[in-house]
C-alpha positions as CSV (number, residue, x, y, z in Angstrom):
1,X,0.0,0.0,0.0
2,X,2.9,2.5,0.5
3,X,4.1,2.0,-2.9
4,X,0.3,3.1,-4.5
5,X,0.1,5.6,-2.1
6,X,3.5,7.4,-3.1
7,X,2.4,6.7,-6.9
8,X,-1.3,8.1,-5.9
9,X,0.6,11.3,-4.6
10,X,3.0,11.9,-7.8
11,X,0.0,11.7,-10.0
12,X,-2.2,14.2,-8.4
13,X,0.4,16.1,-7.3
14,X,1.3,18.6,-4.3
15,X,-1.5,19.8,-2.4
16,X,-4.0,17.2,-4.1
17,X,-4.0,14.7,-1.7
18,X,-4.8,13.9,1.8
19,X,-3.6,11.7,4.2
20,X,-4.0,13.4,8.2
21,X,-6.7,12.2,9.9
22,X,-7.9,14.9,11.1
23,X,-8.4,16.9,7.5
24,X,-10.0,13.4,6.7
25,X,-12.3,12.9,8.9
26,X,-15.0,15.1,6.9
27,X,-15.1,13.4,4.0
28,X,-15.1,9.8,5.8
29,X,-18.6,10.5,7.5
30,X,-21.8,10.2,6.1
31,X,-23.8,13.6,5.5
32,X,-26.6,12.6,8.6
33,X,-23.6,10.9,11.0
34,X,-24.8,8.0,10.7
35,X,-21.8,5.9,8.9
36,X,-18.0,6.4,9.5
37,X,-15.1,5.3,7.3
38,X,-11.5,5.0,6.9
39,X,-9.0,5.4,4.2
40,X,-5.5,5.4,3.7
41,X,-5.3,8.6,1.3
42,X,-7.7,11.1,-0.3
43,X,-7.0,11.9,-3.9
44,X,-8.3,14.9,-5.4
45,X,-7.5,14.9,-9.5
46,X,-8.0,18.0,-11.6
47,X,-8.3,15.9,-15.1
48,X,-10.3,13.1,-16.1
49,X,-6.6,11.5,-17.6
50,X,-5.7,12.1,-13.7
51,X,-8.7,10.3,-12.7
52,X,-7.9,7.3,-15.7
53,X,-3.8,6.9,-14.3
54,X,-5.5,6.5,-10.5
55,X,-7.6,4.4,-11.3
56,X,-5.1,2.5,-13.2
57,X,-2.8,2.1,-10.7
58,X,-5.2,1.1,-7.6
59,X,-6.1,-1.6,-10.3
60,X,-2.6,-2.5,-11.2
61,X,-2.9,-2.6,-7.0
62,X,-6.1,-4.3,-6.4
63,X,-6.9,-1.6,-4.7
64,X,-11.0,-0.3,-4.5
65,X,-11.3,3.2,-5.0
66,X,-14.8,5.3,-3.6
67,X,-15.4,8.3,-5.6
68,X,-17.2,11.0,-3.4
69,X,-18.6,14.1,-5.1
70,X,-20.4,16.8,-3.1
71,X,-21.1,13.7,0.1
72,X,-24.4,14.6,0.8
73,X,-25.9,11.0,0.0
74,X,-28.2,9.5,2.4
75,X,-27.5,6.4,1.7
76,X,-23.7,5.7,2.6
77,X,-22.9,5.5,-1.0
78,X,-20.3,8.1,-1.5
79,X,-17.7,6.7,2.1
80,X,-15.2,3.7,1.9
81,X,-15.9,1.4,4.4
82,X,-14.3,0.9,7.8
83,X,-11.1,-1.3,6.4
84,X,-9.1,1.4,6.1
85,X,-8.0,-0.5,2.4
86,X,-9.8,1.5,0.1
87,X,-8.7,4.9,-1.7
88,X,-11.1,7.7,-1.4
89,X,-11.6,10.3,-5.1
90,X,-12.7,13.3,-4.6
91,X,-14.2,15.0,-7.7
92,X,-14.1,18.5,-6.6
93,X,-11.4,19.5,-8.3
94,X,-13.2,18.7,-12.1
95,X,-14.6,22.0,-11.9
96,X,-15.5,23.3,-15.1
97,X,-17.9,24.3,-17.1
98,X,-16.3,23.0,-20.5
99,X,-19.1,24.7,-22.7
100,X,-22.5,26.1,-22.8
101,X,-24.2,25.9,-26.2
102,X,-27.6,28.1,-26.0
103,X,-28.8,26.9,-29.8
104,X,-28.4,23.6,-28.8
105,X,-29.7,23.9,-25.8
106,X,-26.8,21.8,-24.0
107,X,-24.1,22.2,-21.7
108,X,-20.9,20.1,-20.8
109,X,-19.6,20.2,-17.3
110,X,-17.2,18.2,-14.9
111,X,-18.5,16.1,-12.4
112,X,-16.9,18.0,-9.6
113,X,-19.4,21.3,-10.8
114,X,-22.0,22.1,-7.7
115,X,-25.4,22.0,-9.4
116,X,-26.3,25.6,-8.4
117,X,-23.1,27.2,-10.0
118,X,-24.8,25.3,-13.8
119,X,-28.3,26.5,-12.9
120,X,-26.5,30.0,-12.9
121,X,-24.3,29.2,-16.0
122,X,-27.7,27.8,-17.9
123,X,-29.4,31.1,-16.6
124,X,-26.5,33.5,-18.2
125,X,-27.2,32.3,-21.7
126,X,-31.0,32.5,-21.6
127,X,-31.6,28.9,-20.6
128,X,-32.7,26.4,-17.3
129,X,-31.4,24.0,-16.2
130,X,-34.2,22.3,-14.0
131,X,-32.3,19.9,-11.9
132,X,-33.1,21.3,-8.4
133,X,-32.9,19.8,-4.8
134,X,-32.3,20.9,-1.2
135,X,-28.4,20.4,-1.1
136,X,-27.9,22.7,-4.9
137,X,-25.7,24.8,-3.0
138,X,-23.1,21.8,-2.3
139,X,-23.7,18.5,-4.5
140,X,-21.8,17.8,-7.2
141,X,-23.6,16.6,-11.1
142,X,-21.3,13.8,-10.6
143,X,-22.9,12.6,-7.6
144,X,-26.3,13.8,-8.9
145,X,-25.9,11.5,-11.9
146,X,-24.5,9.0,-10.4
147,X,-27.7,8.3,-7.9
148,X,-30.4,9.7,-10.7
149,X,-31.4,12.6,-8.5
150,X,-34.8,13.5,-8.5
151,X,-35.3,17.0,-7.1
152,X,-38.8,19.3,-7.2
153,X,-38.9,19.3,-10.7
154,X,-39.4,15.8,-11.8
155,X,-43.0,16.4,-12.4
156,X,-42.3,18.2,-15.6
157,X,-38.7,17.7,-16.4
158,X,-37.6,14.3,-15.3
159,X,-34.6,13.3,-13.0
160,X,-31.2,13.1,-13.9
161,X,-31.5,10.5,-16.3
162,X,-33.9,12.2,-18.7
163,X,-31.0,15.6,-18.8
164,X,-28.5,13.4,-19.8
165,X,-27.2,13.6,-23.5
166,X,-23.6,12.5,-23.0
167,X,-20.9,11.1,-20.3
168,X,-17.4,10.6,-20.3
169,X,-16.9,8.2,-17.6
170,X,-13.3,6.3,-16.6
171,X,-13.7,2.4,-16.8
172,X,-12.6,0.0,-14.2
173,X,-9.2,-0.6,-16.3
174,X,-8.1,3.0,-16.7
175,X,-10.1,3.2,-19.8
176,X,-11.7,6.7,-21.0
177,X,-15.5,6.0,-22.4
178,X,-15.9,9.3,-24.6
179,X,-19.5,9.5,-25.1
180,X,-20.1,13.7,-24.8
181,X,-22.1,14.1,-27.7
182,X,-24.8,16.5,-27.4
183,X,-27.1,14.7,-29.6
184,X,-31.1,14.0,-29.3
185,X,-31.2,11.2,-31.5
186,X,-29.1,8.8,-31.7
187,X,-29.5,5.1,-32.5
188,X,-26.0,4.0,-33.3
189,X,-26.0,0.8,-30.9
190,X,-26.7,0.4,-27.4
191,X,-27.4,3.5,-24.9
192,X,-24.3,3.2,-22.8
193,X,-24.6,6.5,-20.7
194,X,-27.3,5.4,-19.1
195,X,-25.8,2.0,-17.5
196,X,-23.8,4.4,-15.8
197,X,-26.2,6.9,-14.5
198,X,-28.1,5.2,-11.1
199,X,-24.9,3.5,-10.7
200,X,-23.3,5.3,-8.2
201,X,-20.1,4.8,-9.1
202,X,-19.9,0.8,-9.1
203,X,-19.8,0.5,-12.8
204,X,-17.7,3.4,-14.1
205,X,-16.4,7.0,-12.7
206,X,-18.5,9.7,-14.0
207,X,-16.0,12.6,-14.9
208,X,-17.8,14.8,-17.2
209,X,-21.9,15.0,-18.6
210,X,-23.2,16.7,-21.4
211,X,-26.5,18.4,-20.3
212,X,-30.2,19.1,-21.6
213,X,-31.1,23.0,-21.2
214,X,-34.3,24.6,-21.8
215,X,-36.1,27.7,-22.3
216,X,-36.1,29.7,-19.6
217,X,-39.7,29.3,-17.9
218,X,-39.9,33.4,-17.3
219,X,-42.1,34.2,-14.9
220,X,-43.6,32.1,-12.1
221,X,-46.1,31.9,-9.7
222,X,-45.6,30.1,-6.2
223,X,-48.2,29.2,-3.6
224,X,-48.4,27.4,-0.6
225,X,-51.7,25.5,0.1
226,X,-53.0,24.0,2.8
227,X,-55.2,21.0,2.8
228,X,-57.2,19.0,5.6
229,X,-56.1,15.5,4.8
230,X,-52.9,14.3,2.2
231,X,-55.1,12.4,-0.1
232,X,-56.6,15.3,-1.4
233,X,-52.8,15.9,-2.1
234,X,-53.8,13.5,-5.2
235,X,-57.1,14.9,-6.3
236,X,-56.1,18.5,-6.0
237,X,-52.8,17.6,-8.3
238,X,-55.0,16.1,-11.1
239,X,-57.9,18.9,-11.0
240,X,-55.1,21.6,-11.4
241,X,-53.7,19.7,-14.7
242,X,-56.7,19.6,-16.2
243,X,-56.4,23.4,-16.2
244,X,-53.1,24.3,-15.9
245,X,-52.0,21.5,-18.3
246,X,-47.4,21.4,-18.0
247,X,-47.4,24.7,-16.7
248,X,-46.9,22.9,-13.5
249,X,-43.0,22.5,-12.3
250,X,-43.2,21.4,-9.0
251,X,-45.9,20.1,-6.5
252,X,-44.9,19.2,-3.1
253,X,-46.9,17.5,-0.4
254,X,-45.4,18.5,3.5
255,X,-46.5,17.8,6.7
256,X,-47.9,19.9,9.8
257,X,-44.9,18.3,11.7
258,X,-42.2,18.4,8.8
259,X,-43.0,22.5,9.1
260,X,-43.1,22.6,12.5
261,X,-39.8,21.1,12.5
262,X,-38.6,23.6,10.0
263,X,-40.2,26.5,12.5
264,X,-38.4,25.3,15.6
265,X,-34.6,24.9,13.9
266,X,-34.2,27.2,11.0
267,X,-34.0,30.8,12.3
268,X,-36.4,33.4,10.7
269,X,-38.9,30.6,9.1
270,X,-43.0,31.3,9.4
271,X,-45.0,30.0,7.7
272,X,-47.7,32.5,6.2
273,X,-51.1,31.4,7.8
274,X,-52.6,32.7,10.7
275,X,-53.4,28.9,11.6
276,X,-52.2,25.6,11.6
277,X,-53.6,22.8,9.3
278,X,-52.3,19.4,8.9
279,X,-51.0,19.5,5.1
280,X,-49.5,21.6,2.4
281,X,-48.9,22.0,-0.6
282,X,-46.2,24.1,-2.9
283,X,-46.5,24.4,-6.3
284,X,-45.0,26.3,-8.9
285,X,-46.3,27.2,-12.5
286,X,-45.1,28.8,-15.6
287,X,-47.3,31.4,-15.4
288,X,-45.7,34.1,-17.8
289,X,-48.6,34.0,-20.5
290,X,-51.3,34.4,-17.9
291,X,-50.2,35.6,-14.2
292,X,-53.7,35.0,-13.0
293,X,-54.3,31.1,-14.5
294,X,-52.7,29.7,-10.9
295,X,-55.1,31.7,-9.0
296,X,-58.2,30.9,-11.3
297,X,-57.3,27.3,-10.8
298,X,-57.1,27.7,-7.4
299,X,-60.3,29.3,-6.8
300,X,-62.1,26.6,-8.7
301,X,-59.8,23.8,-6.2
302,X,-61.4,25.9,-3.5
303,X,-65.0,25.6,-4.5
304,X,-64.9,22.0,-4.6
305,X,-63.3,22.1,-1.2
306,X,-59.8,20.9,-2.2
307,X,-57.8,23.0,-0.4
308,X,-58.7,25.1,3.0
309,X,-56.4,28.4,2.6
310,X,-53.7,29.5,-0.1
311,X,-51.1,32.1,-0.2
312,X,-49.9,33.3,-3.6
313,X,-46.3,34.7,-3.4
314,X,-46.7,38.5,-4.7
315,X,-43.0,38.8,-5.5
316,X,-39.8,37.0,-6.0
317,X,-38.2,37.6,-2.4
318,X,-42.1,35.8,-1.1
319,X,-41.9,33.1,-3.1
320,X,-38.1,32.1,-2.1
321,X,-39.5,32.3,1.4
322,X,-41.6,29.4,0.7
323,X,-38.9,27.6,-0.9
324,X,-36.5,28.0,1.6
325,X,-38.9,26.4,4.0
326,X,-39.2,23.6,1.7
327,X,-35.5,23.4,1.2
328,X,-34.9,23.6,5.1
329,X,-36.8,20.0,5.6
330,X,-33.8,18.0,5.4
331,X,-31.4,20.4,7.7
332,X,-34.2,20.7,10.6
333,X,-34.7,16.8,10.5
334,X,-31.1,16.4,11.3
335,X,-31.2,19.2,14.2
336,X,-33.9,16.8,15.2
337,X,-32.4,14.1,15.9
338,X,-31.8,10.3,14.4
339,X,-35.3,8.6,12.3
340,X,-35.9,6.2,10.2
341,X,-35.8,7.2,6.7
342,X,-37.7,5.8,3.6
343,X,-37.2,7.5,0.1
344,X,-39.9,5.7,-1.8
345,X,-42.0,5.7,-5.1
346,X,-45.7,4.8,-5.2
347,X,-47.5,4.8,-8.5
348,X,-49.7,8.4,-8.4
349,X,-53.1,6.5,-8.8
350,X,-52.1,4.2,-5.5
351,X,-50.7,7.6,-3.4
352,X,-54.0,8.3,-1.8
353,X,-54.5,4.7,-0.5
354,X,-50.9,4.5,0.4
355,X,-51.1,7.3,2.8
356,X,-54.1,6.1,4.1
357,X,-52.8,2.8,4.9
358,X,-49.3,3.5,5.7
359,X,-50.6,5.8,8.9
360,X,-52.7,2.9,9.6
361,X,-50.0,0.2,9.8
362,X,-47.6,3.0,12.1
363,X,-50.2,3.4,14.4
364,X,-51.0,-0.4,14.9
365,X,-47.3,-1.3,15.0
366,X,-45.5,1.7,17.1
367,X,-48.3,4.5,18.0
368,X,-46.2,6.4,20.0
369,X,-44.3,7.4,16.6
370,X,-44.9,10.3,14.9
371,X,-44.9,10.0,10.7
372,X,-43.0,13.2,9.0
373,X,-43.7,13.4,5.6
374,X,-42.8,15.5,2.9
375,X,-42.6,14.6,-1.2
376,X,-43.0,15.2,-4.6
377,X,-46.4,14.0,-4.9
378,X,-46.1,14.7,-9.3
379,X,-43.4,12.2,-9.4
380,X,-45.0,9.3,-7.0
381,X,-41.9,10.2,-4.6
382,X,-42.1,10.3,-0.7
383,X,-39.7,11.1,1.8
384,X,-41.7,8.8,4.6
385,X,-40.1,9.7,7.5
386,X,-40.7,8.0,11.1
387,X,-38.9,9.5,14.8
388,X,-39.4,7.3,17.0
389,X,-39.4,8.2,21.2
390,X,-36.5,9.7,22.7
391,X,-36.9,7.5,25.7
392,X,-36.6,4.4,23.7
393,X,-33.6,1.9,24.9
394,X,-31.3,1.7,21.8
395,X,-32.0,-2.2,21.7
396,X,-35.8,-1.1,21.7
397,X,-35.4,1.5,19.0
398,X,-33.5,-0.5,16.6
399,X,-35.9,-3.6,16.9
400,X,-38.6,-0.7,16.3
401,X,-36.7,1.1,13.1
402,X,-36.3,-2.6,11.9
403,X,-40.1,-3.8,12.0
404,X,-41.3,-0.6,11.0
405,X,-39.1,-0.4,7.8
406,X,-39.7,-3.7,6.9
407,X,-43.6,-3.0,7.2
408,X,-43.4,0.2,4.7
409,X,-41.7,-1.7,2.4
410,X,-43.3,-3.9,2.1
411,X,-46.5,-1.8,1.5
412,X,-44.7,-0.3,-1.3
413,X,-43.8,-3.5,-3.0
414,X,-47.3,-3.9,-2.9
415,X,-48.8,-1.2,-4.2
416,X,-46.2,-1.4,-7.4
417,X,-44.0,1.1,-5.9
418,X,-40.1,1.1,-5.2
419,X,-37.9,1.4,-1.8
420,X,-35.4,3.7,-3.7
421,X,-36.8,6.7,-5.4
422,X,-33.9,9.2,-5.4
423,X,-31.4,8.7,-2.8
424,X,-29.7,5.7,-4.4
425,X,-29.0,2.3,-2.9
426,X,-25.8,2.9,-1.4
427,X,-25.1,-0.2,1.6
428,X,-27.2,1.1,3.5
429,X,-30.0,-0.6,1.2
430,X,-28.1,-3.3,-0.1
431,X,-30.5,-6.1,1.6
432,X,-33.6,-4.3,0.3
433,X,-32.2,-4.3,-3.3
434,X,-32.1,-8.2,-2.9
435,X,-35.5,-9.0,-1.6
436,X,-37.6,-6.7,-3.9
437,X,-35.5,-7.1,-7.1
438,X,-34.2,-10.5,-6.9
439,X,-34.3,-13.1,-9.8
440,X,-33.4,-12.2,-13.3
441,X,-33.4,-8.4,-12.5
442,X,-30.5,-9.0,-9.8
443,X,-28.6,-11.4,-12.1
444,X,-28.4,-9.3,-14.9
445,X,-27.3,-6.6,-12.7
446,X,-24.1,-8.5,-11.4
447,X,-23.2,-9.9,-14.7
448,X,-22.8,-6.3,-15.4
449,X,-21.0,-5.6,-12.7
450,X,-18.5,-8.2,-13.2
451,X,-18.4,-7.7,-16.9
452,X,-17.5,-4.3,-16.6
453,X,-15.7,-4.3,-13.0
454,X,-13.9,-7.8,-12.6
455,X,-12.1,-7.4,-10.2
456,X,-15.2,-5.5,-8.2
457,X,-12.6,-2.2,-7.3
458,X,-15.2,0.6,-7.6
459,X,-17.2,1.6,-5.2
460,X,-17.3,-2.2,-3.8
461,X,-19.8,-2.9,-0.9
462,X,-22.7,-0.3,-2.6
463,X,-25.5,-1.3,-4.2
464,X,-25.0,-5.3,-5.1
């Protein structure tokens, strides 16, 4: 290992690497505190043929590598394990925006770019880029490709996986895959790019993405609606498309506790009602060729007694108020305190009796818990959170977190839905990935991995 390690060090060069434990320790823990790592070195390259020579070398080695973009995974996915044998990549230093083409509505970036510095490139030429989630201001594209990020705006725009038109990815060998074409259509063989996004990092490196842009939406309008019970969430979402058609970029369904949360540990957040109720929505629409159609729609949601109050943002600086306390959720969970987490997908038609059932099977098996949920109802996502009591013995609470997320997923198996919807697989998932997805669908997946990772030195432990 000391001989890889010099190597690792003359290939990145001075000030590129890192091997105190103490400058380590922040990249070797998982974003909630959850999971801890080790690792003998961190390597940071600045070029994707920096990336290919480390990567050939820690196979030359046997040596695993992790790659670790922006770390703000849920899922473990992005830390090495506790060995102390594995090499950790950090993409951070593939930084740049290589090229922003407005006529073709595309843009090619490094992994290591945080996703709110290309929303800002995408909105100097004229164009959106529509990728958008809580941690913007820190993740990396790499890491949002590499777990097929969701975000608020799936509902019109798709995750990660439909704003990809190229990758350039490094292979388990060394090998560069040069795929950054910006192309629409493009039938010349088999669609490799997208083995490689969802894989989080155990089938290839992601170093650099060619991305979809799009007209910029112009003007919005934002409102925050309350509700009485969350399966009108699913009603109320398919009267306003009958009117308001794709105008509709994001529709999210929160909790009375999620907010309250978000009122307790984020300084300066209110929310705008004079009253509490127990759900809300926020939505956004394109609004620019009509500013009143969201209110018109929501007048006629309000005569069928969808919703129970609304406020419309009147300006810019109201409506980023609602969307920072929407963007708070995940920061005043973890002031909060440990839970259970479940990122899951139900099939929209099912949502309503999911919710319904779901608080039904908490309450029979732990009715002390409280449920927190928040999601993007458009997409069939939900962040179903559980806390369970403070007082609980950790032997008590772990038996608890186990039963309880067994139950849920097994609901969502079910209903047709998925135990993953955004966050990834990581390890922490691992054993779920083998019960629900077992059979031909796990086979194929580790003849892939061995096909394309033999000697199983990338990201080992995550996913399969």
């Amino acid at each position: 290992m000391t001989a890889l390690i010099d190597q690792l060090k003359a290939i990145v060069g001075p000030g590129a690497w890192k091997t105190d434990p103490t400058e380590l320790q922040p990249y070797l823990t998982e974003w909630r505190g959850l999971v801890f790592g080790k690792t003998p070195i961190l390597v940071a390259p600045k070029s994707t043929d920096e990336v290919s020579e480390v990567v050939r070398a820690c196979a030359a080695a046997g040596v695993a590598i992790v790659p670790q973009g922006g770390n703000t995974g849920l899922c473990a996915g992005a830390v090495p394990d506790d060995s102390g044998e594995q090499v950790l990549m950090s993409m951070a230093r593939l930084n740049q925006i290589r090229d922003v083409d407005p006529l073709n509505f595309s843009m090619a970036a490094e992994a290591g770019c945080v996703l709110a510095d290309l929303q800002a490139a995408a909105r100097a030429v004229d164009r959106y880029f529509p990728l958008s989630l809580g941690a913007e201001g820190s993740c990396q594209i790499g890491g949002n490709l590499a777990t097929n990020a969701g975000g608020v705006n799936v509902i019109r725009y798709g995750t990660a996986r439909a704003l990809v038109l190229g990758l350039e990815v490094v292979l388990a060998d060394g090998t560069v895959l040069d795929g950054m074409r910006s192309l629409r259509k493009d039938t010349a063989g088999y669609d490799l790019k997208q083995l490689f996004v969802g894989s989080e990092g155990t089938l290839g490196i992601i170093t650099a993405a060619t991305l979809r842009l799009f007209p910029d939406p112009g003007e919005t309008a934002t409102a925050l609606l309350a509700l009485s019970k969350s399966g009108d969430a699913v009603r109320l979402l398919a009267n306003l498309r009958a009117s308001l058609a794709d105008r509709i970029e994001a529709f999210e369904l929160v909790s009375a506790r999620i907010f309250d949360l978000v009122e307790t540990y984020i300084p300066g957040a209110r929310l705008p009602f004079d009253e509490t109720y127990p759900w809300y929505i926020l939505i956004e629409t394109a609004t620019a060729s009509d500013p009143e159609l969201l209110e018109n729609a929501l007048t006629i949601a309000a005569d069928e007694a969808l919703i129970l109050d609304a406020v419309i943002a009147k300006n810019t600086a109201e409506a980023d108020n609602l969307w920072r306390l929407r963007h708070s959720i995940s920061e005043a969970e973890r002031h909060d305190g440990t839970g259970l987490k479940h990122d899951i997908s139900i099939p929209i038609g099912n949502m309503q009796e999911f919710l319904a059932r779901g608080e039904a099977l908490l309450a029979r098996l732990t009715p002390e818990a409280n449920l927190l949920v928040f999601g993007h109802v458009g997409d069939g996502n939900l962040h179903y959170n559980v806390t369970l009591p403070r007082e609980m013995t950790p032997d008590a609470e772990r038996a608890a977190g186990a039963l309880i997320t067994a139950a849920i997923y097994d609901l969502v198996a079910e209903m047709g839905g998925s135990f993953s919807a955004e966050h990834g697989v990581g390890s922490s998932k691992r054993s779920f990935l083998e019960k629900y997805r077992g059979g031909a669908e796990i086979d194929l997946m580790r003849r892939l991995k061995k096909a394309l990772d033999p000697q199983n030195i990338l990201n080992p432990g995550k996913v399969i």
